[in-house]
ChimeraX commands (.cxc) that place a marker at each C-alpha (Angstrom):
marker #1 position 86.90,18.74,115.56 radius 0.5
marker #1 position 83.73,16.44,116.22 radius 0.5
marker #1 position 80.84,18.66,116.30 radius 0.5
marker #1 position 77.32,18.49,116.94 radius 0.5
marker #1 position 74.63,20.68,115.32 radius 0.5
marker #1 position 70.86,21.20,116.90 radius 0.5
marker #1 position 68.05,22.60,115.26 radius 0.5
marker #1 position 68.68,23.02,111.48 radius 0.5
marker #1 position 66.25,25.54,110.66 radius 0.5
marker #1 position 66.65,28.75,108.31 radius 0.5
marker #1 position 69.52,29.37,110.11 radius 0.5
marker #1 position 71.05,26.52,111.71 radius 0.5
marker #1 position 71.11,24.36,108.65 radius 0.5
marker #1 position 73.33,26.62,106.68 radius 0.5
marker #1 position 75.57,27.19,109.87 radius 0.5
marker #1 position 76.37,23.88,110.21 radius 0.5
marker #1 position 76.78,23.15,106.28 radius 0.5
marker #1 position 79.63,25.68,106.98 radius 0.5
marker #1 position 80.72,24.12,109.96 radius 0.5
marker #1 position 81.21,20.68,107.42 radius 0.5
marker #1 position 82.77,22.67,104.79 radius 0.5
marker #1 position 85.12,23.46,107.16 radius 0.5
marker #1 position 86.29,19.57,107.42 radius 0.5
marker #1 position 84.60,19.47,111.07 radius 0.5
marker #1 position 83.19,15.87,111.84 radius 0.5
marker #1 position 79.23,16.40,112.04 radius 0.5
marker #1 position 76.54,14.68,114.09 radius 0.5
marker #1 position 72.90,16.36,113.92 radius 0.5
marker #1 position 69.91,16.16,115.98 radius 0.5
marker #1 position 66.20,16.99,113.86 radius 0.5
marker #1 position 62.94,16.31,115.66 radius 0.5
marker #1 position 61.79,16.62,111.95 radius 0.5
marker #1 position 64.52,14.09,110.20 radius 0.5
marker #1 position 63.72,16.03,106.88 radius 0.5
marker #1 position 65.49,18.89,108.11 radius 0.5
marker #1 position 68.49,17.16,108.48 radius 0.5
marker #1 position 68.37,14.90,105.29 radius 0.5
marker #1 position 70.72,17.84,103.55 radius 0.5
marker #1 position 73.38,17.19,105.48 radius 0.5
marker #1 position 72.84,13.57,106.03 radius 0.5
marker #1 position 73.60,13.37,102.16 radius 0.5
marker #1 position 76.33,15.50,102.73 radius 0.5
marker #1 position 78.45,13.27,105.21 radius 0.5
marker #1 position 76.83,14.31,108.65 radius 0.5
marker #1 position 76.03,11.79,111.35 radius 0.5
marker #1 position 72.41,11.20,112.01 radius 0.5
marker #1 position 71.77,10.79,115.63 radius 0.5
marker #1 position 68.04,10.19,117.43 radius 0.5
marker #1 position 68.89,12.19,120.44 radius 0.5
marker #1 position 70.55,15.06,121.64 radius 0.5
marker #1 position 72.53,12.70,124.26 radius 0.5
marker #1 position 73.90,11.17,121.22 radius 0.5
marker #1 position 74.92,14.21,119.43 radius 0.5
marker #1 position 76.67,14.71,122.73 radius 0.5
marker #1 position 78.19,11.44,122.65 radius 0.5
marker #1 position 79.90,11.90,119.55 radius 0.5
marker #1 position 80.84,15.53,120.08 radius 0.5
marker #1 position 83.46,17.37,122.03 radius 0.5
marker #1 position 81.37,21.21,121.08 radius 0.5
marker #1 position 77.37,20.69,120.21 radius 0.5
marker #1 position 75.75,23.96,118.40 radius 0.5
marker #1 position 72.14,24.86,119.42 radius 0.5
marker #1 position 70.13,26.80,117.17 radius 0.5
marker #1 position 66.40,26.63,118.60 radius 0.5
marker #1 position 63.62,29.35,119.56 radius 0.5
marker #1 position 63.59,29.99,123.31 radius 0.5
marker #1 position 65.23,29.48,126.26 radius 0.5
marker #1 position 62.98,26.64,127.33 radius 0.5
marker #1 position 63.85,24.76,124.30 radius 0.5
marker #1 position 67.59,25.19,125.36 radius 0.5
marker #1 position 66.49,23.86,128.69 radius 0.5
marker #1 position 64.78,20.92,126.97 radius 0.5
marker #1 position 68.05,20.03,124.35 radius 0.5
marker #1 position 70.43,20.51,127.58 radius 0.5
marker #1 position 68.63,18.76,130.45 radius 0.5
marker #1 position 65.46,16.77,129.13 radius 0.5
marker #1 position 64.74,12.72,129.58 radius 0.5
marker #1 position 67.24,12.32,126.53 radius 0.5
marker #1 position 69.21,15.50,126.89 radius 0.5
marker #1 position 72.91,16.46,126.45 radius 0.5
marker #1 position 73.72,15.89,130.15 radius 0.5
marker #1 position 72.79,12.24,129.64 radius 0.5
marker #1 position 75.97,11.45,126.66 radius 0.5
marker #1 position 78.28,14.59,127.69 radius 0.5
marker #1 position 81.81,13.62,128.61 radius 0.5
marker #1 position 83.84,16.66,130.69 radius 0.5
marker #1 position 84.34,19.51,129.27 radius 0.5
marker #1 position 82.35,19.56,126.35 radius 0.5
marker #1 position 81.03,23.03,124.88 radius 0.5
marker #1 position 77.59,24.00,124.15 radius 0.5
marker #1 position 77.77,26.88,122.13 radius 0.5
marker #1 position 73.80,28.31,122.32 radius 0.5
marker #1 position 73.75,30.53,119.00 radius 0.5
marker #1 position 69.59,30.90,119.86 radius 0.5
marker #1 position 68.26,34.50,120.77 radius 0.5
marker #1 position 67.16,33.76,124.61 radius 0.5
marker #1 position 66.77,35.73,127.53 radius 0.5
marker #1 position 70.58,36.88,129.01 radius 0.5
marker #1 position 68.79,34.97,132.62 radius 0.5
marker #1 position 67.68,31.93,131.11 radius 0.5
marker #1 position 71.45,31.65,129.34 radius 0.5
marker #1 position 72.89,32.69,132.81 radius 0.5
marker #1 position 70.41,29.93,134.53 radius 0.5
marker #1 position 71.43,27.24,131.88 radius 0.5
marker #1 position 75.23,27.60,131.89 radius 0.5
marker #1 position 75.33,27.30,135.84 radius 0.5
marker #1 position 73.47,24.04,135.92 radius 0.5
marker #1 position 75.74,22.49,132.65 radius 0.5
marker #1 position 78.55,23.34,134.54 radius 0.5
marker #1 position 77.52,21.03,137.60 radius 0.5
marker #1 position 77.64,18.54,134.70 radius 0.5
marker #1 position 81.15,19.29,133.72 radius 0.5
marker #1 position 80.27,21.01,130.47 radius 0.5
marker #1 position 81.26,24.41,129.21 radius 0.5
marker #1 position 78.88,26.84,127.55 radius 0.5
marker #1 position 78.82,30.10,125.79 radius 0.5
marker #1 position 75.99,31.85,124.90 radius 0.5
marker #1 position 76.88,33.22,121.41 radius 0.5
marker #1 position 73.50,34.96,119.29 radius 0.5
marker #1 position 73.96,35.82,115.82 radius 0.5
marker #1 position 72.63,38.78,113.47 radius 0.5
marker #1 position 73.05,38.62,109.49 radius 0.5
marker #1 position 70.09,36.45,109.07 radius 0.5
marker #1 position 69.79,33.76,106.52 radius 0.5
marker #1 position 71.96,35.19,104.02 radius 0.5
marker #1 position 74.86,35.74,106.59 radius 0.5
marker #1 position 74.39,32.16,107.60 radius 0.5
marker #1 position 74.64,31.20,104.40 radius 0.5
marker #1 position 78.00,33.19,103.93 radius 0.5
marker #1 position 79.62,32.82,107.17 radius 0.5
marker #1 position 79.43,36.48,107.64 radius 0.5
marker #1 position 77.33,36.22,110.58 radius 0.5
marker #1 position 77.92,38.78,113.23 radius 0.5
marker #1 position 78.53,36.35,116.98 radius 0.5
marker #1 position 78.05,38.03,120.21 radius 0.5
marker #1 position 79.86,35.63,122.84 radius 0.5
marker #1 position 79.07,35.57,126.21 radius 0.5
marker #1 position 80.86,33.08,128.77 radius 0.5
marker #1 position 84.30,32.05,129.47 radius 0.5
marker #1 position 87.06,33.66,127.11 radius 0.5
marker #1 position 89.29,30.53,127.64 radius 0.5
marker #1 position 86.49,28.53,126.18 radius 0.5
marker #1 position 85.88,30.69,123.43 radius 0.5
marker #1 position 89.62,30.56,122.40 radius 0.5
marker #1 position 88.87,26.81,122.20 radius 0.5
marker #1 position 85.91,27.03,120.31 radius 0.5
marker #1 position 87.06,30.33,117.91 radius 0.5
marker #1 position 88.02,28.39,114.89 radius 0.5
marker #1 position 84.45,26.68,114.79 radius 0.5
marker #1 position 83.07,30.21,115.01 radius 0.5
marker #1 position 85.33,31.97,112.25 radius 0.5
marker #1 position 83.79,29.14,110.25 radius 0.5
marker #1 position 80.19,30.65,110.01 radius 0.5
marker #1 position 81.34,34.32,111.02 radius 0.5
marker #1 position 83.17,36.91,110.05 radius 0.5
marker #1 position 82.83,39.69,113.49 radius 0.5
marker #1 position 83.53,37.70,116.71 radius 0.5
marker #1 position 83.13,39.43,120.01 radius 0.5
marker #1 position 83.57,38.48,123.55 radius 0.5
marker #1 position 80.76,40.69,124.84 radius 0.5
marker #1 position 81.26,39.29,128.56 radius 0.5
marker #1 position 80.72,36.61,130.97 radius 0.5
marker #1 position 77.04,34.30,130.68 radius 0.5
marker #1 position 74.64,35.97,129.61 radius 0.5
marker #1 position 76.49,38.83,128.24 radius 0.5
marker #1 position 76.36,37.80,125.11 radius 0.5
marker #1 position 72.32,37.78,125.08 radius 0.5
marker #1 position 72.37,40.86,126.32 radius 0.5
marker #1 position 73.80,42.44,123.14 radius 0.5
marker #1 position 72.01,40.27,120.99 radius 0.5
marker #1 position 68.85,42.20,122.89 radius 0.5
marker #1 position 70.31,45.24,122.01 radius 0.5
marker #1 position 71.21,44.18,118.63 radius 0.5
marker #1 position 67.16,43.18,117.62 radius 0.5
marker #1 position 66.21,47.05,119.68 radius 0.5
marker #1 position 67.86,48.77,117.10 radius 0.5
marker #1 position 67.39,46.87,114.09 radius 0.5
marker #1 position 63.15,46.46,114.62 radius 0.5
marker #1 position 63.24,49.60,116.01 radius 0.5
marker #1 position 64.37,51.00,112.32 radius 0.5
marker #1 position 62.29,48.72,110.66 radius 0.5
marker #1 position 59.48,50.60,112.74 radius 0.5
marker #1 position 61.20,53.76,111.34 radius 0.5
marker #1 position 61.33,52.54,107.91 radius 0.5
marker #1 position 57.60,51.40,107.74 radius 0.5
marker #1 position 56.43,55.17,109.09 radius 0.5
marker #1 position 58.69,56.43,106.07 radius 0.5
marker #1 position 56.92,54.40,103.45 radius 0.5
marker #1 position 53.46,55.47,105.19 radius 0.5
marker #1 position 54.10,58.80,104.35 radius 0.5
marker #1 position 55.81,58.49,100.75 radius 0.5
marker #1 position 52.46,57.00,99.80 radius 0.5
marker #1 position 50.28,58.77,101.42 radius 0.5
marker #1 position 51.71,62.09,100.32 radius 0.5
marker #1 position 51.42,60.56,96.55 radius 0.5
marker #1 position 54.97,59.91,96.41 radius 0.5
marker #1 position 56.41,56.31,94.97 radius 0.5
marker #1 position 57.93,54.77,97.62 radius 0.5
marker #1 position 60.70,52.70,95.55 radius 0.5
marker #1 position 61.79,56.05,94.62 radius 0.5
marker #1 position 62.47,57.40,98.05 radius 0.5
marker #1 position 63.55,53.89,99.38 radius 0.5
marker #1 position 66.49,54.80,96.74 radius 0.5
marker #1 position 67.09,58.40,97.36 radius 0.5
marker #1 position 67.35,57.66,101.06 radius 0.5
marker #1 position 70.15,54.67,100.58 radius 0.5
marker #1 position 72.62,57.07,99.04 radius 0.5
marker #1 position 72.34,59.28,102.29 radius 0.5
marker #1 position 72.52,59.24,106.02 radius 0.5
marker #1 position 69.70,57.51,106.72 radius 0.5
marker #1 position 70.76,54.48,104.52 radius 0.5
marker #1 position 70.88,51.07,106.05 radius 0.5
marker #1 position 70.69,47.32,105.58 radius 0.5
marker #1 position 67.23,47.73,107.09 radius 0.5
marker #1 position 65.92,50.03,104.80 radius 0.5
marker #1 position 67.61,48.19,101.80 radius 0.5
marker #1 position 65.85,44.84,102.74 radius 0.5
marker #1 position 62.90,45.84,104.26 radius 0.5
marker #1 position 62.45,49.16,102.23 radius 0.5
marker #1 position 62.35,47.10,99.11 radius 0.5
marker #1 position 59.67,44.55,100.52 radius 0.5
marker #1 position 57.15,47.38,101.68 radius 0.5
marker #1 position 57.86,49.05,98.35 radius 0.5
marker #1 position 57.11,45.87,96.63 radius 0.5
marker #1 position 54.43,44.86,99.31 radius 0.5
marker #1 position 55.90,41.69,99.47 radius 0.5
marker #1 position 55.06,41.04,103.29 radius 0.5
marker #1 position 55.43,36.97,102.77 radius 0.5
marker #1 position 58.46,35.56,102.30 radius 0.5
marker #1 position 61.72,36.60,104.77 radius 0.5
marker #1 position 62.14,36.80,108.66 radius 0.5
marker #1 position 58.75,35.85,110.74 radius 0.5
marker #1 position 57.41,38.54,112.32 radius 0.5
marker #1 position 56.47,36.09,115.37 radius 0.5
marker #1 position 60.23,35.64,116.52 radius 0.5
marker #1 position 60.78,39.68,116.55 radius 0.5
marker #1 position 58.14,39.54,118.73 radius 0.5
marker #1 position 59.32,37.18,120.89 radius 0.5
marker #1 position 62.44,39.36,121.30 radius 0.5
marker #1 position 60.66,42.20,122.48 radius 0.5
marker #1 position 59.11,40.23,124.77 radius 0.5
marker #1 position 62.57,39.06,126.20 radius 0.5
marker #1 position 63.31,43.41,125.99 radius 0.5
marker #1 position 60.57,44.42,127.95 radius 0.5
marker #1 position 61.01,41.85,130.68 radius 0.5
marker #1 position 64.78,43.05,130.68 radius 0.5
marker #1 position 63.69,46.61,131.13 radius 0.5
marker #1 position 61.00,45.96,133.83 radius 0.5
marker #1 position 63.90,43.88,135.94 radius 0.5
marker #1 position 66.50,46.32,135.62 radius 0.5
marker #1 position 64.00,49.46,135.86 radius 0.5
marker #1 position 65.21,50.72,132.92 radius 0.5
marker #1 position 63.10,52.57,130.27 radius 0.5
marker #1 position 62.83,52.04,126.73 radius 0.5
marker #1 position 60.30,54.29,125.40 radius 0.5
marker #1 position 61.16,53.48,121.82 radius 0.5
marker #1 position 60.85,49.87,122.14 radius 0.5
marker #1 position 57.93,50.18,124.29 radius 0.5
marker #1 position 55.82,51.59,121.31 radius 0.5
marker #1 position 57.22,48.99,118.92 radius 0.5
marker #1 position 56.18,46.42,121.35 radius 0.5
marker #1 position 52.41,47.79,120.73 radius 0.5
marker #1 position 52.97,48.22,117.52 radius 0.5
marker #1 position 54.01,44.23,117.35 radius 0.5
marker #1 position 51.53,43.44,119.40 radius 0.5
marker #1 position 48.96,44.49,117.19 radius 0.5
marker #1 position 50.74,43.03,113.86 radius 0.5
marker #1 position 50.10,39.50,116.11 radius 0.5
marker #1 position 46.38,40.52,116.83 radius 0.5
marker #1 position 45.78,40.65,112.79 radius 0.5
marker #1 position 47.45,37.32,111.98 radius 0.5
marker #1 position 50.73,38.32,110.41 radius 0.5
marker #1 position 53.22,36.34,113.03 radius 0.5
marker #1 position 54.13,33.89,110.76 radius 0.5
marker #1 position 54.98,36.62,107.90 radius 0.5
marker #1 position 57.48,38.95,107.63 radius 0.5
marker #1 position 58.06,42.00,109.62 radius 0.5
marker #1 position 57.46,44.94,107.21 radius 0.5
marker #1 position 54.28,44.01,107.88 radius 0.5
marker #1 position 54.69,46.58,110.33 radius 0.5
marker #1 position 53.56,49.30,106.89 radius 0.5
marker #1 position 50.05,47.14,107.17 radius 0.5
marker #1 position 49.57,47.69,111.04 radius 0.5
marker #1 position 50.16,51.41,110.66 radius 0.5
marker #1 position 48.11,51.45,107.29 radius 0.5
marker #1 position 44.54,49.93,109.72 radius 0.5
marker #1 position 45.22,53.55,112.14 radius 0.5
marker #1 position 45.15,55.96,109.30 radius 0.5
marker #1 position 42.16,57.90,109.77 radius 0.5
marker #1 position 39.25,57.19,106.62 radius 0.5
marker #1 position 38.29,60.74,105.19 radius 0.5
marker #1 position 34.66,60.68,104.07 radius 0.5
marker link #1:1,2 radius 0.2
marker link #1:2,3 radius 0.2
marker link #1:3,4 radius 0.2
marker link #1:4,5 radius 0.2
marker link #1:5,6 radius 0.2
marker link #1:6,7 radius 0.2
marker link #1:7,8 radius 0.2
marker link #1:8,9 radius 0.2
marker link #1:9,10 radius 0.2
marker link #1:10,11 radius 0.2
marker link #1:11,12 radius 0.2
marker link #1:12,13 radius 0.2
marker link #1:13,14 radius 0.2
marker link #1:14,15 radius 0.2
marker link #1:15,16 radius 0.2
marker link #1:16,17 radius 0.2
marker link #1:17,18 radius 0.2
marker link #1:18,19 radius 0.2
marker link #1:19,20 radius 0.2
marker link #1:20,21 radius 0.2
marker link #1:21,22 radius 0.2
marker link #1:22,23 radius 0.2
marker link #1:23,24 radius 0.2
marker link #1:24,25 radius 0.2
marker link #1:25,26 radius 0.2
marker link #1:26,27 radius 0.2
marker link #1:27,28 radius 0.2
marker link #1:28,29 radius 0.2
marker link #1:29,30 radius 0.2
marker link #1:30,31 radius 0.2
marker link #1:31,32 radius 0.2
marker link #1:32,33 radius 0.2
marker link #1:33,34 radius 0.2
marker link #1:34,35 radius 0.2
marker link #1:35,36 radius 0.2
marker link #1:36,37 radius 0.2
marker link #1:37,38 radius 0.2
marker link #1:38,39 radius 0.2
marker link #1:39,40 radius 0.2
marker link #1:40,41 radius 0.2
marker link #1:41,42 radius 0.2
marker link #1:42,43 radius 0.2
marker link #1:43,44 radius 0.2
marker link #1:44,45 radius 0.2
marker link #1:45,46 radius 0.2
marker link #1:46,47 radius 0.2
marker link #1:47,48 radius 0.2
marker link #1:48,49 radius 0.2
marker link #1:49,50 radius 0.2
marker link #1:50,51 radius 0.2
marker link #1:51,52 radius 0.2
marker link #1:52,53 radius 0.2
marker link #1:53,54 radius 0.2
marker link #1:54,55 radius 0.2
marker link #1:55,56 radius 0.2
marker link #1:56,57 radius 0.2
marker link #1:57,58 radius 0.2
marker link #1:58,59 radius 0.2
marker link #1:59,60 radius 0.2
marker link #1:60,61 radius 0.2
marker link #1:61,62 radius 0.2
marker link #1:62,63 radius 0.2
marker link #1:63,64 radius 0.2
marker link #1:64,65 radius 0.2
marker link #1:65,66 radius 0.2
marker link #1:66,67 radius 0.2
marker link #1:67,68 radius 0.2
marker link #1:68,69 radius 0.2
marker link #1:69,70 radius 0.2
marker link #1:70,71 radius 0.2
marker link #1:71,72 radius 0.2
marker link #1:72,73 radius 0.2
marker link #1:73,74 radius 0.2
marker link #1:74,75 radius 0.2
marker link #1:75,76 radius 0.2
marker link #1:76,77 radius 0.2
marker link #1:77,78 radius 0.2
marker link #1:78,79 radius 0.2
marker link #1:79,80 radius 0.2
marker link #1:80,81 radius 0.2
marker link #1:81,82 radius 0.2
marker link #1:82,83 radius 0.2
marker link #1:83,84 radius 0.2
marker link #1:84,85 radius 0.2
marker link #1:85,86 radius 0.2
marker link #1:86,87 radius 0.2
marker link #1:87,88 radius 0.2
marker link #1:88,89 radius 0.2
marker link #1:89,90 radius 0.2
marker link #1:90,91 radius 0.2
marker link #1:91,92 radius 0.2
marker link #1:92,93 radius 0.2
marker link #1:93,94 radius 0.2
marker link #1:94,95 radius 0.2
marker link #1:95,96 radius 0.2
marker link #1:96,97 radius 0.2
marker link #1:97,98 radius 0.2
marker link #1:98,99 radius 0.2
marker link #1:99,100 radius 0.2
marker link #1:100,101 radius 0.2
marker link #1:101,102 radius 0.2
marker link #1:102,103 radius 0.2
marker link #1:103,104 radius 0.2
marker link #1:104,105 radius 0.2
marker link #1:105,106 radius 0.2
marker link #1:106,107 radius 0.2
marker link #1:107,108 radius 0.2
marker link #1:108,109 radius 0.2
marker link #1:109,110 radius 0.2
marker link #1:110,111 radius 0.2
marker link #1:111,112 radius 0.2
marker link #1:112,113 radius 0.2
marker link #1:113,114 radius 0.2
marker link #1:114,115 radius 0.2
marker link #1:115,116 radius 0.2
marker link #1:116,117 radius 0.2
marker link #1:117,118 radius 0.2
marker link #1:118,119 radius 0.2
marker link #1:119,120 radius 0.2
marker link #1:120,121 radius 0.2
marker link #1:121,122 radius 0.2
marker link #1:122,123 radius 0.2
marker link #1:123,124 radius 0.2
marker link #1:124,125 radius 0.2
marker link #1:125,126 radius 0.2
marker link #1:126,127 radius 0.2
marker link #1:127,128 radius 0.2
marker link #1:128,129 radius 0.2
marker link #1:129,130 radius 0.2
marker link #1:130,131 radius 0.2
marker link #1:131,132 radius 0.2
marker link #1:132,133 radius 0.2
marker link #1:133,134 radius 0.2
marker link #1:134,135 radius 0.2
marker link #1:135,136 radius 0.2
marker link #1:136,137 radius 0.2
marker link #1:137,138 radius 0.2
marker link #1:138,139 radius 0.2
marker link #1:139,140 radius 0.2
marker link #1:140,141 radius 0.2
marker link #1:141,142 radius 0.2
marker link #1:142,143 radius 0.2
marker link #1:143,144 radius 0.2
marker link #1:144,145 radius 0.2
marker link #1:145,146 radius 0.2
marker link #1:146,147 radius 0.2
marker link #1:147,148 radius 0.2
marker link #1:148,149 radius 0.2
marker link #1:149,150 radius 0.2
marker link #1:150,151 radius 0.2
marker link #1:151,152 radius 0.2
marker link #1:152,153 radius 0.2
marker link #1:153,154 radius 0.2
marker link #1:154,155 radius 0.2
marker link #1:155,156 radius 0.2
marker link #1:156,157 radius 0.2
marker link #1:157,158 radius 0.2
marker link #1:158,159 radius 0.2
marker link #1:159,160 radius 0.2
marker link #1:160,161 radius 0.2
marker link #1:161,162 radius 0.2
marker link #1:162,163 radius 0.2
marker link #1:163,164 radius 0.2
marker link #1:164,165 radius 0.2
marker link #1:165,166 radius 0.2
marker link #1:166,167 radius 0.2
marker link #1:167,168 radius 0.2
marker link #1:168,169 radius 0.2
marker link #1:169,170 radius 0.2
marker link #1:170,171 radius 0.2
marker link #1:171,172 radius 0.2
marker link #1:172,173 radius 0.2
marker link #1:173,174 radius 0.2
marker link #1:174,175 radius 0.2
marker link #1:175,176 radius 0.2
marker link #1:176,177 radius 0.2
marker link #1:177,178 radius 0.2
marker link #1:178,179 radius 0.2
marker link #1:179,180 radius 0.2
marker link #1:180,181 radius 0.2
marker link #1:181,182 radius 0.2
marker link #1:182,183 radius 0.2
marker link #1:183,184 radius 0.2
marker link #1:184,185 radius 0.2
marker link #1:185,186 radius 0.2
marker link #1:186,187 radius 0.2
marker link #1:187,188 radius 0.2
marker link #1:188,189 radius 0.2
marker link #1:189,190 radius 0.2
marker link #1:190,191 radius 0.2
marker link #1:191,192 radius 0.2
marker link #1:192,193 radius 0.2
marker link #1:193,194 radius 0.2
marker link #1:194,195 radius 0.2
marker link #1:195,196 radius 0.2
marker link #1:196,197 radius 0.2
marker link #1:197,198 radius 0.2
marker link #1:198,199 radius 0.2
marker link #1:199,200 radius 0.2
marker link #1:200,201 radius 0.2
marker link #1:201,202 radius 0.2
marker link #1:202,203 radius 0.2
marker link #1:203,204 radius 0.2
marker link #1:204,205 radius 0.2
marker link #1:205,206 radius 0.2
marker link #1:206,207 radius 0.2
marker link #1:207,208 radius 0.2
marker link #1:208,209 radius 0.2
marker link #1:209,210 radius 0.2
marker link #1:210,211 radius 0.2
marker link #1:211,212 radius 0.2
marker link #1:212,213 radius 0.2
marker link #1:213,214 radius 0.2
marker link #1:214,215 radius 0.2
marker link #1:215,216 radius 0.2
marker link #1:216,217 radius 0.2
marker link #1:217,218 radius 0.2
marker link #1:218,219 radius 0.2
marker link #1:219,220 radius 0.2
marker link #1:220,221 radius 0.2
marker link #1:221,222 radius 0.2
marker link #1:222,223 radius 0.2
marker link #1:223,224 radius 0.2
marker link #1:224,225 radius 0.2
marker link #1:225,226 radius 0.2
marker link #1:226,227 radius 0.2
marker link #1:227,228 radius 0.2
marker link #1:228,229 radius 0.2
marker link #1:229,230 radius 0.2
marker link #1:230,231 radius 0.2
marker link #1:231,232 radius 0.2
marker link #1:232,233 radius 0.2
marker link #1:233,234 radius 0.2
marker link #1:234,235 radius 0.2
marker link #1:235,236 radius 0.2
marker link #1:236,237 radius 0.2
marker link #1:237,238 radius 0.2
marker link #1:238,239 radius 0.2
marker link #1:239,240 radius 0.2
marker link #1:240,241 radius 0.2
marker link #1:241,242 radius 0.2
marker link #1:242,243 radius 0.2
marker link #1:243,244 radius 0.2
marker link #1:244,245 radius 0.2
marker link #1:245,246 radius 0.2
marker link #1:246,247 radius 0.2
marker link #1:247,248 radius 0.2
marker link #1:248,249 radius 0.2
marker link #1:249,250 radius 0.2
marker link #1:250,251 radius 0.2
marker link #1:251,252 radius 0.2
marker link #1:252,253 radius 0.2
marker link #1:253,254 radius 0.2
marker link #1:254,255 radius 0.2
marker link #1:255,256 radius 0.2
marker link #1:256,257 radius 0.2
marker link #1:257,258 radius 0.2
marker link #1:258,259 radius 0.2
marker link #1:259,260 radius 0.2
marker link #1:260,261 radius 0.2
marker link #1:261,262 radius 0.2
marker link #1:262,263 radius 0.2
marker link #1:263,264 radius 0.2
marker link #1:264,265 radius 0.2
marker link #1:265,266 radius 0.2
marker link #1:266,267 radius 0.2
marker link #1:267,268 radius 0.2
marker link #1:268,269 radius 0.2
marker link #1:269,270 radius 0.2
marker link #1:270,271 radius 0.2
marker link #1:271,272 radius 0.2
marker link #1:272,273 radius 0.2
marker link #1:273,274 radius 0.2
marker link #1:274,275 radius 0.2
marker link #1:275,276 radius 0.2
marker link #1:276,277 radius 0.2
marker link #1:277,278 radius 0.2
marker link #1:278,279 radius 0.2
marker link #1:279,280 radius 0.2
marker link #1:280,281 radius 0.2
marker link #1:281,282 radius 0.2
marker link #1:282,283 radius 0.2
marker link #1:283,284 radius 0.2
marker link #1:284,285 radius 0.2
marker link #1:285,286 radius 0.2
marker link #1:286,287 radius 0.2
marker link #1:287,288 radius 0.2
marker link #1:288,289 radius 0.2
marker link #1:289,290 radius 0.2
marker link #1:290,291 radius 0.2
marker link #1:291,292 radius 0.2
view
C-alpha cells in the first residue's frame, strides 16, 4: 500500500521502518528533516507537508504528542485535508484524549477521510519489534482495511469500539501501568530504607505474584538509580492529565490515580519531566522524614 508516516520520534520512527520492511510504499513528514533522514536513506519519500504525505498516500500514520498536534497535522494551513483524496485513513497511533479523537474523526469525515484512533503500549522496544500492543477505536470496516498495516508493527490488535474507544483504553492502559510504577517506587523506598538491597528484592519479587514488566524495567532502573535514559516522565504526566479530566467529566473516581497525579505533579515541580519516570523513588525519597 502507499503509506504515509507523521512524527518519527522514539516511537514513530521504528513503526514506520516496520511499516517499509513490510514492502509498503513510504512518504514521511519531519518538522525536524533529521528525523526522517533514516528512512529517507532507506527508500522513503520525503515530503514538506503533511498535505503531501496525504497526496501520495491512501492510509497516513500519526505519531505526535497531543490532541492539538493531531488537530494541527489534520486540519492546519498545510494540513491533510488540503492533499486527501476520499476515503483515505488516518490511523492516529498518539495517546490523546478519547474527546479530542472523537472531535477529530467527525470533522475528517466531512472531508471524506476515514480515521481510527489506534494508541499503542510496548514502548520503544515493542516498536522496534512490531510487538506493539494497538487499541483501535473507529469503524471495524476500516480497520479490516487497514489490519495488514497494523500486524506490521503489532502483534495484539483489538477493536476496542467506535471513536474514541480506542483512547479510552489506552487511558486505562497508562492507569495501570504508572500506577505500578508508583507501586514499584514505594517498594524500593522501603527495601532501602529498611537496609535491604533493592536489586535483591527487585529479583525475589519477579519470580512471584507481584512480578511484572514494570517492575522488571523500572525495578532495575531505581535499583541502578539510573533515572536518565528511557520513557520521559513529562508525557506520563500528560496522560494523567487526560485521566483526571476523564474522571471529572464522567464523575467517576479514581482515588489511585488521583494520588499518582500529585505524586507526578511534584516529580514536574523538581525538574525531572524530561527524565524518566522511576524518578518517582526521588519524589518519595524528598517526603521521608530527616531524623536528627
Amino acid at each position: 500500500m502507499r503509506v504515509g508516516f507523521i512524527g518519527l520520534g522514539v516511537m514513530g520512527r521504528p513503526m514506520a521502518a516496520n511499516l517499509a520492511r513490510a514492502g509498503h510504499r513510504m512518504s514521511v513528514y519531519a518538522r525536524r528533516s533529521e528525523a526522517a533522514r533514516p528512512l529517507v536513506e532507506a527508500g522513503a519519500g520525503l515530503c514538506a507537508s503533511p498535505a503531501e504525505v496525504a497526496v501520495a498516500a491512501e492510509v497516513v500514520f500519526t505519531m505526535v504528542t497531543a490532541g492539538a498536534d493531531v488537530e494541527e497535522i489534520a486540519f492546519g494551513e498545510h494540513g491533510l485535508v488540503r492533499g486527501a483524496r476520499p476515503g483515505m485513513v488516518l490511523v492516529d497511533s498518539s495517546t490523546i484524549a478519547p474527546e479530542d479523537a472523537r472531535r477529530i474523526a467527525v470533522r475528517l469525515a466531512g472531508h471524506g477521510v476515514e480515521m481510527l484512533d489506534a494508541p499503542v503500549s510496548g514502548g520503544s522496544r515493542g516498536a522496534s519489534d512490531a510487538s506493539l500492543a494497538i487499541m483501535v477505536g473507529g469503524r471495524a470496516e476500516v480497520l479490516a482495511r487497514v489490519r495488514p498495516l497494523l500486524g506490521s508493527i503489532g502483534r495484539t490488535i483489538v477493536h476496542v469500539g467506535p471513536s474514541g474507544a480506542g483512547q479510552v483504553a489506552k487511558a486505562c492502559n497508562q492507569m495501570i501501568m504508572v500506577a505500578c510504577i508508583e507501586a514499584v517506587a514505594e517498594a524500593m523506598l522501603l527495601a532501602r530504607a529498611s537496609g535491604v538491597r533493592c536489586d535483591r528484592v527487585r529479583q525475589a519479587l519477579s519470580g512471584g505474584s507481584a512480578a511484572s514488566r514494570v517492575l522488571d524495567f523500572f525495578g532495575a532502573k531505581m535499583a541502578e538509580r539510573d533515572f536518565l535514559a528511557g520513557v520521559q516522565a513529562r508525557l506520563h504526566h500528560k496522560d494523567f492529565g487526560i485521566l483526571m479530566r476523564e474522571a471529572i467529566g464522567l464523575g467517576v473516581a479514581l482515588p489511585v490515580v488521583a494520588e499518582v497525579w500529585q505524586q507526578l505533579n511534584a516529580l514536574m515541580a523538581h525538574g525531572w519531566g524530561g527524565e524518566d519516570t522511576s524518578n518517582l523513588l526521588r519524589v518519595l525519597e524528598t517526603l521521608r522524614p530527616r531524623t536528627s
